[in-house]
N, C-alpha and C positions, 0 to 999 in steps of 0.2 A: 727336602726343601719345604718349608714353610707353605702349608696352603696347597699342597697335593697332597692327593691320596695313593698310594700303591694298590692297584687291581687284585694283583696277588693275594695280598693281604687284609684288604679292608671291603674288597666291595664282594658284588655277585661270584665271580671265580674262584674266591675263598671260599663263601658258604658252599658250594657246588664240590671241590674240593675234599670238605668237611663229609662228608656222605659215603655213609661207609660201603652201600653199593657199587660207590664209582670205581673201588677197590678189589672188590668179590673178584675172585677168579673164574671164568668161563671154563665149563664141564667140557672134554674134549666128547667130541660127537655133537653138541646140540645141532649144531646145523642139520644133520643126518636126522635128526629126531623130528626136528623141526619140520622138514621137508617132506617127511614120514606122514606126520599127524596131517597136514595139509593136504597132501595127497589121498589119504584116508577119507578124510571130509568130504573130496571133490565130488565121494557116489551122493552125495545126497543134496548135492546141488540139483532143485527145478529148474528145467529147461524155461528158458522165456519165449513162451508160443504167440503172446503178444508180436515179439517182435519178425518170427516165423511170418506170422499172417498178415505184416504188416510187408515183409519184402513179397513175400507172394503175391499182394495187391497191386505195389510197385510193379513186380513182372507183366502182372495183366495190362495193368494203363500202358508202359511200353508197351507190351505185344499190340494194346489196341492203339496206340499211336501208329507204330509201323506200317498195321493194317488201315490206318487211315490215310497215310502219307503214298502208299501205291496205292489206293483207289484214286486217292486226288491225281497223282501222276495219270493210271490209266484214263482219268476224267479230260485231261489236260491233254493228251493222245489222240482222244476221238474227238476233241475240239479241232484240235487242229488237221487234223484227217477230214473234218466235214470241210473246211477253210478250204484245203487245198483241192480238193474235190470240187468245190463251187469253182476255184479258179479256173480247174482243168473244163467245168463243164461251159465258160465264159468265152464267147462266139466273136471275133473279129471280122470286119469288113474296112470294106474304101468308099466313099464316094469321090466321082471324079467330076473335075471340070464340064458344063455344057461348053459349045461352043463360041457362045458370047462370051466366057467366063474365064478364070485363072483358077489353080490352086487345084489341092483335095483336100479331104478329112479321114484321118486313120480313128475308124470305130469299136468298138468293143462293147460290148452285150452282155449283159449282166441280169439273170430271172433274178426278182426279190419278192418279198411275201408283196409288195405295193405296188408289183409291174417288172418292168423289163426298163432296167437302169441303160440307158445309151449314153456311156461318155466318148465324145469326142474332141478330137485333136485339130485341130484346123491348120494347113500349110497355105502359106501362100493366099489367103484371101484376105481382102481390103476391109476394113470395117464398113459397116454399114453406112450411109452416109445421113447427115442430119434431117430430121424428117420421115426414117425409113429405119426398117427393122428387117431380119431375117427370121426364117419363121419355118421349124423342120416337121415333116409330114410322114405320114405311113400310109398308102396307098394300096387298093386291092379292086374287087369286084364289089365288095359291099362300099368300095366310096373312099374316103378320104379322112383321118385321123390326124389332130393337129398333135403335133407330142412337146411344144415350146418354142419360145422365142427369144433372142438375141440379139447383139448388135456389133461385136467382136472389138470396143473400141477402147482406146487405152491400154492398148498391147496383151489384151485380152486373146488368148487360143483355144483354152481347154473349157470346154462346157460341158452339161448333163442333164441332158434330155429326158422325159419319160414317155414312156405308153402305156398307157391303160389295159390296150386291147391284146389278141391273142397275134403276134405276129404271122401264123400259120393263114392270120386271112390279110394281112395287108404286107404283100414280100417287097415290095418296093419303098423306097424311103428317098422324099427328095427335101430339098432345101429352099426358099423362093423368097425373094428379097421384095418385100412387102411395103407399101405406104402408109404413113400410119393416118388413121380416119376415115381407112379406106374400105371398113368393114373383114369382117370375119374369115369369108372367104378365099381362096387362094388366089392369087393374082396373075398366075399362071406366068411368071418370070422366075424357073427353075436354074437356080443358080448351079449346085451341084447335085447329082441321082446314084442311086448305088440299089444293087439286090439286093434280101435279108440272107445271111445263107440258110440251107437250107436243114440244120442241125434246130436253129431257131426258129421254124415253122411246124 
């Protein structure tokens, strides 16, 4: 047809073709020779120690990975062993209703580097009423320690008291629903009293 070429004959395939190489006959054995000579060669191949010193490196960083990741863990062990240990060493008490009063309060004692955390729970008692405040105390032979105050209201229960001092001098702890402007002192209207036990003295 007019306006084509045959591959065969006129283009790259032909000249390729044309080559008297393409023709030569293959020696029987080369392959064997070949394999031979290569094989021969391989004694004098250098080792690449580059890449030697380079997985060796790799092993160290792992190795020191590993060793890092069980230190972190045993780190992560004794943290939580000291946690649990503070928990176990954390001192519960009650205080109960006076006579004129209602309710109690479930306590828990807590030593921190800043004092002696007292969180408690309040059952059963009224919020303070407008104008007055509640107001919790530690008690001993050297006197009276105020440790905070309160008012329980807005469905308010749980609060966290401090003390300063060493509980060993003040084992009593009371609560006393206070006026406000009525100065510092205690009013001596003990709402609810309770011991320290005696692990926290």
């Amino acid at each position: 047809m007019d306006g084509e070429v045959d591959l065969l004959t006129d283009g790259p395939i032909d000249e390729i073709l044309r080559q008297e190489a393409v023709w030569v006959v293959v020696p029987d054995g080369i392959e064997q020779r070949v394999m031979h000579e290569l094989m021969r060669g391989a004694g004098n191949v250098v080792p690449m120690r580059p890449r030697l010193r380079r997985r060796s490196t790799i092993s160290r960083r792992r190795i020191g990975l590993v060793a890092a990741s069980v230190a972190l863990l045993g780190l992560t062990a004794a943290v939580g062993s000291v946690v649990l240990d503070t928990d176990e060493e954390s001192q519960r008490m009650q205080l109960t209703a006076s006579a004129s009063a209602a309710g109690h309060a479930d306590v828990t004692l807590r030593d921190t580097p800043s004092g002696v955390a007292i969180e408690a729970d309040f059952q059963a008692i009224p919020p303070a009423p407008e104008g007055s405040y509640y107001e919790g105390w530690v008690t001993g032979e050297r006197g009276a320690v105020a440790i905070g105050t309160f008012h329980l209201r807005d469905g308010q229960s749980d609060v966290t008291l401090w003390a300063g001092v060493e509980l060993a001098d003040y084992p009593r702890m009371t609560v006393t629903l206070q006026k406000e402007g009525g100065g510092p002192a205690s009013s001596g209207n003990i709402v609810l009293s309770g011991d320290v036990p005696d692990k926290s003295r």
